[in-house]
Every structure is written in C-alpha cells, then in structure tokens.
C-alpha positions, 0 to 999 in steps of 0.5 A, a space after each residue: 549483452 549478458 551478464 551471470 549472477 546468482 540472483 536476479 531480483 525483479 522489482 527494486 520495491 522494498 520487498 526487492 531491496 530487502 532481500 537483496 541486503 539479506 542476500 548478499 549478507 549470506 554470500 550471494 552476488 546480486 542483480 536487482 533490475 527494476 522498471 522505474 528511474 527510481 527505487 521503493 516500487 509504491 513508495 514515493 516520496 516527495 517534499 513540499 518545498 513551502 513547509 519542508 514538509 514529506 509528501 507521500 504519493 505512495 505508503 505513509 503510515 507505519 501501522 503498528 511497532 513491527 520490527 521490519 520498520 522499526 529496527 533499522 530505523 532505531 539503528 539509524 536514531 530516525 525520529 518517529 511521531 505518533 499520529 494524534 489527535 481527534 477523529 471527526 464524523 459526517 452522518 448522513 444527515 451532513 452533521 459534523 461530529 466526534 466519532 461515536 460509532 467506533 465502539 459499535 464498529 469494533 464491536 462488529 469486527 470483534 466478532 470475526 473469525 476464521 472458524 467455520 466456512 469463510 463469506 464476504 465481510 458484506 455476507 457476514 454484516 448482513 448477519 449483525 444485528 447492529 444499527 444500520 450507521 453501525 453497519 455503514 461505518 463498519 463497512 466504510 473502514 474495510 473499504 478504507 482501511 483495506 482498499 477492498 470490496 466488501 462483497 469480495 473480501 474473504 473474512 477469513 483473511 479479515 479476522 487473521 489481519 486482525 489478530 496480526 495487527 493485535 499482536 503489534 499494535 496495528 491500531 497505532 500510527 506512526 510517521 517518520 522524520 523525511 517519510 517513507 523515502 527515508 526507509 529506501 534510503 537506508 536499504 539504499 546504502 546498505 547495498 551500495 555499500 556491499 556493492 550490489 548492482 541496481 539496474 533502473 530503466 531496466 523493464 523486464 520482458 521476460 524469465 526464460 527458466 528451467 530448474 536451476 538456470 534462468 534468463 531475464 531479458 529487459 528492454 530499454 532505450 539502449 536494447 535489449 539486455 539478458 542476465 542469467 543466474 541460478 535463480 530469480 526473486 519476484 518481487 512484482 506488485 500483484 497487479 502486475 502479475 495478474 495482467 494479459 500477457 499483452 499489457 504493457 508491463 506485463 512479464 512473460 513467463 517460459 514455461 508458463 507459471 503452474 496452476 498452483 499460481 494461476 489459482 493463487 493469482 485469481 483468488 487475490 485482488 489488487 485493491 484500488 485507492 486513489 489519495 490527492 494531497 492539498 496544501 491550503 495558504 492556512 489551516 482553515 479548518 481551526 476556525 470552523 467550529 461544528 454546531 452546537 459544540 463547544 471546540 473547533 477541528 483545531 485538533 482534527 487528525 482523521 475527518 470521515 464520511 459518507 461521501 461518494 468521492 473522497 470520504 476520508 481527509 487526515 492531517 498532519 497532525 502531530 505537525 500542525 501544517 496547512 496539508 489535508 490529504 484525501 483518501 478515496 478508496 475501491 469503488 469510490 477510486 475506481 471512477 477517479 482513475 485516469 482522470 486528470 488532475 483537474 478533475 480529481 482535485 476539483 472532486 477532492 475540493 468538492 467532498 471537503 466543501 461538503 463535508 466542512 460546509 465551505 464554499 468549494 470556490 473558497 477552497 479553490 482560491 486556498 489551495 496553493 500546492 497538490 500532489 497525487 499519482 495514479 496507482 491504479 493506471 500506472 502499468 508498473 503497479 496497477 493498484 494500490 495493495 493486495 487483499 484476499 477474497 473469498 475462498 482465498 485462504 491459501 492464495 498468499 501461501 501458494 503464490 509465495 512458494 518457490 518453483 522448482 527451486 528456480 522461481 521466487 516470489 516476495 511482496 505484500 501480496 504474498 505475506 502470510 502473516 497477517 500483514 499483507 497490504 502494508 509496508 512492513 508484510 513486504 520486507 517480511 516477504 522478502 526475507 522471507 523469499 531469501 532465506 529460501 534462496 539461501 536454504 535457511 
C-alpha cells in the first residue's frame, strides 16, 4: 500500500509531534510513522496505582523555565510544582551529611570555557587545583547530571550548557501535575484535532530519496507499507541513527547519508542511564536521623554519593510519598544493562542500605511496587540522551541541517542551543526543522 503526503515524520517523540503541530498549522499534510504502540519516544509515563502518584520511566524533571514547556502547559493552567527540599551527601567514609561540597563544585564549573582548545572535563579537572572531594563531586554531576563520560565529554559543549541553562534557570526543577504524559497529551490533541495521521506499529525500514521526492518503507504485522512525500523529518534518537545497518531498528538510508552526518554522528554519544523507581510501605527514611546531627532526612529531596551502582536517590518532594527513585548513570548504567529486574533492584536496595545504613533484607520487605525500563537495550532508543565529546563543536549543527532540501533532522541530540539532552532542546529541534520544511 502507498500513501502521498507532504511530509513524513519519523519518530513520533516529542521532537516528531512538535513539528508535526507547527507543520500542519503552516498548511501542510502530515504523516508521522513511529515504532512503538505509543507516543512520546523516551518519555513514559506510568501511574502508581497506591498513590496516584506519576511515575516516570523516561524524562521527569522540567529544568528550568524554558517556553517550550511552559507556554502550552500555561495554556492548558496545568499546575507545576518546584522541587524542594534538602540535598544529602555520603563521603567516602560512608558519613551521611548535608552537601557541603557544592560551592567548591560550582566554583570548578565557573571556570569552564569554550575559549581556547577544547579537552575532556577529566583533561580539564585534572587542572584544578581544588581538594580531591571537590574533584569527585564535580565529577560525579557531569556523569549524573549529563549521563556522560567524563574522559569523552567535550567542555566546550560543557561551558555552552552552562550559559544555556543561566539564561533560564536550568538549576531549578520543576514537575507537572499527571507527569510528562500530560505534555503528549496536549501535543497529542492538538494533532487530532487538525486531523494529522499517526501510524504506531509503524518501524521504518528504510528512506529511499532523492532531491525532492522520497519514499519510507515500514514493516509491520500486517506487510509492508510505503509513503512518499516531498520530504522527510527525522526525529530518531541518536542511538538509533548510529547503529550497524544490521541492528535491529536500525534505518536504511538509499543513497547513504553524506559525510557531513557520518562525522556528526561519530562526534556524539548517546549517554547511558539506567533509573528504578521504589515505592516503600512508609517514608522510612523520616526516622533515620545521621549522626550527630540534630534533624532527620524528613525533607530530603536529592541523597548523593559515591556509590558504585546507583549513587544518586530523590524523592517526591514537594509530595510527601513513600517512592524513592534511583539514578545510575554511564559507567555505573552500563553493568546494569540487560540485567533482569531481579538483579537491578536488589542493587538498587543494596546502594540505599549502604548509603541509609539499613538493613538490605528491611528494605526488601518495605518495597511494595517498582517501575523501570531499559533504555540502554531497548532498540528503539539505545540510550538515555545525547552529549558532545571532544572536538565535537559542530556535530549538533551538521547533524541537524537539512540534505538537498530533502532530508530532515529534529531531536535533542541536534539542538544547538545548549539544551540538548533535555526535553525542551527537543521540541526546540522540531520547530527548528519545521521552519526549515516550511521555508521560514
């Protein structure tokens, strides 16, 4: 079967969906084919059916106030909370405290700049001549907060993040009422309303193009489908783009893509992130009073360490509800990937019995619920978010400009604002890539 559109957007991801509304509002027909039996790509949404509570598998903080988040939500009066609360530290001596570090690590990224020759942030940390916690800390949030490795990530990339996320607040957290899903939604209706056609169970096998005219082919229970427009927006994660033609999931491209992408593509790094959300019978951890100090983690928000397999928990807070969420992120993520879910909570229990000093076996009797997905092993994504590494100061650029007015590209992983990685740098992309579509 064949069907003629004038675009064909691949990937129904936030990117995909976004551009797909700007689109159809500047007068074009629109085809959106994704992969999955669902919208929103790497965000997914689930609800703890005990609290009510939004679990997410996928993206859940809103970083900053950027307009792509906030304007439609605004629109719709969605309610949004701001995370509060305190930040706890393990040493490496296992002592739990207040994080008092954080000064001397936002000291050290002060001094990033993307002046000069561009290093690894580990090139560039071995520079400073701060204390060796200082140093760890530092560390430990561009793995965390960027899913990154440190001895690959470029600082260029670094210090432009940085001014980005100045310039909206980035260091502020936020959440929605109903969670990410509650974003889809709105994009969601949006396009029903203006009638655009959404294909799920649709896995593009391969873009046959040349200037001009171009053909998708998608393979599905049913057979094969083709559908030829004018042109085609690529909205694939980065993972999915770099992989061997004889992946699964992966897209064949005919003619190959040109060099320009190939270079792009190698000078980019789908960052690796594996997150288990827990909900606990009680919020035990209110009882647990640290040492010597006079309060106890009744107001715990974020809890940090070193800890080899998950060494970052927050909480729900504003809410108090009984659901710790554990973050491992690259190196740490990468030994937990295509475990089972056996083995990655009883890690997850193991690194907060170390970190609370609470018997692992207590623990395991407490969870009552847990919620996770392997990004990493899942073909459709193969990995949590993009980062640039070194020498990659124009990857997000050339992969993101257009081929022989043909060939479209939209994502996180081509934003060139500073944002990329997040949700907000990909609906930026996708307008982005629609103005182009549209000649604005």
């Amino acid at each position: 079967m064949q069907s003629r559109t004038d675009v064909i957007i691949v990937g129904a991801g936030i990117a995909g969906l976004s551009a797909a509304l700007d689109l159809v509002r500047g007068g074009k027909t629109v085809v959106l084919l994704e992969a999955r039996d669902r919208i929103g790509g790497r965000i997914e949404t689930r609800e703890d059916m005990a609290t009510g509570a939004a679990i997410e598998l996928g993206a859940e903080f809103i970083h900053g106030l950027a307009p792509e988040i906030w304007e439609p939500l605004q629109a719709k009066k969605i309610l949004v909370s701001e995370v509060q609360g305190e930040s706890w530290c393990v040493s490496r001596e296992n002592n739990l405290g207040p994080c008092d570090l954080f000064g001397q690590v936002d000291d050290i990224l002060g001094k990033l700049t993307d002046e000069g020759p561009d290093e690894s942030f580990l090139q560039f940390l071995d520079r400073q001549t701060v204390s060796p916690q200082a140093k760890q800390w530092a560390r430990s949030y561009v793995t965390g907060f960027h899913a990154a490795d440190p001895g690959r990530i470029s600082v260029h990339s670094l210090a432009f993040g940085l001014r980005a996320e100045h310039q909206i607040e980035g260091d502020r957290a936020f959440r929605m009422q109903g969670g990410y899903r509650t974003l889809v939604e709105i994009f969601r209706a949006a396009l029903a309303e203006a009638g655009v056609s959404v294909h799920l169970n649709a896995p593009v096998e391969s873009i046959q193009w040349e200037p001009g005219h171009a053909k998708v082919s998608t393979r599905a229970e049913n057979g094969t489908h083709s559908f030829e427009s004018a042109c085609v927006l690529v909205t694939l994660p980065l993972g999915v783009l770099q992989a061997e033609a004889s992946d699964v999931g992966a897209v064949h491209f005919e003619p190959a893509l040109p060099e320009i992408k190939k270079r792009a593509l190698a000078q980019l790094a789908m960052g690796k992130a594996v997150r288990v959300t827990l909900r606990f019978d009680e919020r035990f951890w209110e009882k647990i009073r640290p040492q010597s100090k006079s309060k106890t983690l009744a107001n715990m928000s974020f809890l940090f360490s070193s800890e080899d397999w998950f060494p970052t928990w927050w909480t729900t807070m504003p809410l108090k509800l009984p659901i710790l969420t554990a973050w491992a992120p690259a190196s740490c993520a990468e030994r937990l990937t295509a475990q089972t879910e056996s083995f990655v909570i009883n890690k997850a229990l193991g690194a907060l019995s170390n970190n609370l000093q609470v018997d692992q076996h207590e623990l395991e009797r407490r969870v009552q619920a847990a919620y996770w997905h392997d990004w990493e092993s899942d073909p459709l994504s193969r990995g949590a978010y993009s980062y640039v590494t070194l020498g990659g100061d124009t990857a997000q650029r050339d992969l993101g400009l257009p081929v022989a007015d043909t060939l479209f590209f939209a994502g996180e992983a081509t934003d060139v604002t500073g944002h990329n990685g997040t949700v907000h740098g990909a609906i930026a992309g996708g307008r982005r890539a629609a103005r182009e579509i549209l000649g604005l």
